[in-house]
C-alpha positions in Angstrom: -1.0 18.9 -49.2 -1.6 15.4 -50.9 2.1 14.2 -49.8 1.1 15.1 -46.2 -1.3 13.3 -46.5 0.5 10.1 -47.7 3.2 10.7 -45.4 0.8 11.1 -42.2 -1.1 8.2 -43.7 2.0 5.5 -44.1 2.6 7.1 -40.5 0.0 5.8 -39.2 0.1 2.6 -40.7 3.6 2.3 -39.8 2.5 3.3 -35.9 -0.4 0.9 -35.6 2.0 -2.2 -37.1 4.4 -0.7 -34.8 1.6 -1.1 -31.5 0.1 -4.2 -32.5 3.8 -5.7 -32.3 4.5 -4.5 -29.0 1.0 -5.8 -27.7 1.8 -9.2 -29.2 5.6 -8.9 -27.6 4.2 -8.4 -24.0 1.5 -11.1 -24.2 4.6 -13.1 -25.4 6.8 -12.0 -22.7 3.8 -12.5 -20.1 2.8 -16.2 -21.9 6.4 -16.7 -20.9 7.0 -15.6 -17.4 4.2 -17.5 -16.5 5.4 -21.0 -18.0 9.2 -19.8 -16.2 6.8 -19.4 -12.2 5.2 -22.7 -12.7 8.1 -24.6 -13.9 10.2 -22.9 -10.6 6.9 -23.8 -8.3 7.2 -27.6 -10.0 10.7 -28.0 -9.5 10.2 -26.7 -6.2 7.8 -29.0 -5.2 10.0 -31.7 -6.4 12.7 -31.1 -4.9 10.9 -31.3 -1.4 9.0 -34.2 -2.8 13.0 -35.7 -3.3 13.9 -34.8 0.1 11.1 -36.2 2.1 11.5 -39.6 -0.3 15.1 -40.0 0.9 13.9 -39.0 4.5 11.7 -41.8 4.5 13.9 -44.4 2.8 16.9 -43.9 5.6 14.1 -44.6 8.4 13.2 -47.5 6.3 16.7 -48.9 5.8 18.4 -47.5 8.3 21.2 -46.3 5.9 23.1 -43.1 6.8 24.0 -40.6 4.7 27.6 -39.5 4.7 26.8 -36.2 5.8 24.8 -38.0 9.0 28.4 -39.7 9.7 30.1 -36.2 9.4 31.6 -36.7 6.0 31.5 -34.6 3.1 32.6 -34.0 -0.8 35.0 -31.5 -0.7 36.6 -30.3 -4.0 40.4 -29.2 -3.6 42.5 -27.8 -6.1 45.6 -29.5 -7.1 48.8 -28.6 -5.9 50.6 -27.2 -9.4 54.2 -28.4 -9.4 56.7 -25.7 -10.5 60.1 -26.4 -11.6 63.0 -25.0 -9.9 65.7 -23.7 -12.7 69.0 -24.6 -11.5 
C-alpha cells in the first residue's frame, strides 16, 4: 500500500510539472504568434508606405520607371556548351 502511494504521489508530481510546462509552452507559442501578426501587419504597412513614396517621387521628378517604359529584369539561364566528341 505505502509504494502506491509513492508511486501515485511522484505521479502526480510528475503530471502537474508535466501541465504547468505545457501552459507555459502555449503562452510561449501565443506570446509568439502575436509578435510574428504584428511584425507581418508592419511590414505590410511599409511596404505600401514604400509604394506610395516612389508614387509620389515619379510625379515629382517626372522619372519613369523601367517597367512604365515596358522594360523589365528578366533572369535567363545560360546556354551550357557541350562538347561534340569527334
Amino acid at each position: 500500500m505505502a509504494a502506491s502511494q509513492v508511486a501515485l504521489t511522484e505521479a502526480t508530481a510528475s503530471h502537474d510539472g508535466a501541465a504547468l510546462e505545457l501552459k507555459d509552452t502555449k503562452n510561449a507559442c501565443t506570446a509568439k504568434k502575436d509578435e510574428y501578426e504584428h511584425r507581418q501587419e508592419t511590414r505590410s504597412g511599409e511596404i505600401a508606405a514604400m509604394g506610395q513614396a516612389i508614387e509620389i517621387l515619379e510625379k515629382i521628378t517626372g522619372v519613369r520607371t523601367m517597367e512604365s517604359k515596358g522594360y523589365s529584369f528578366l533572369q535567363v539561364p545560360r546556354r551550357s556548351r557541350t562538347r561534340v566528341r569527334r
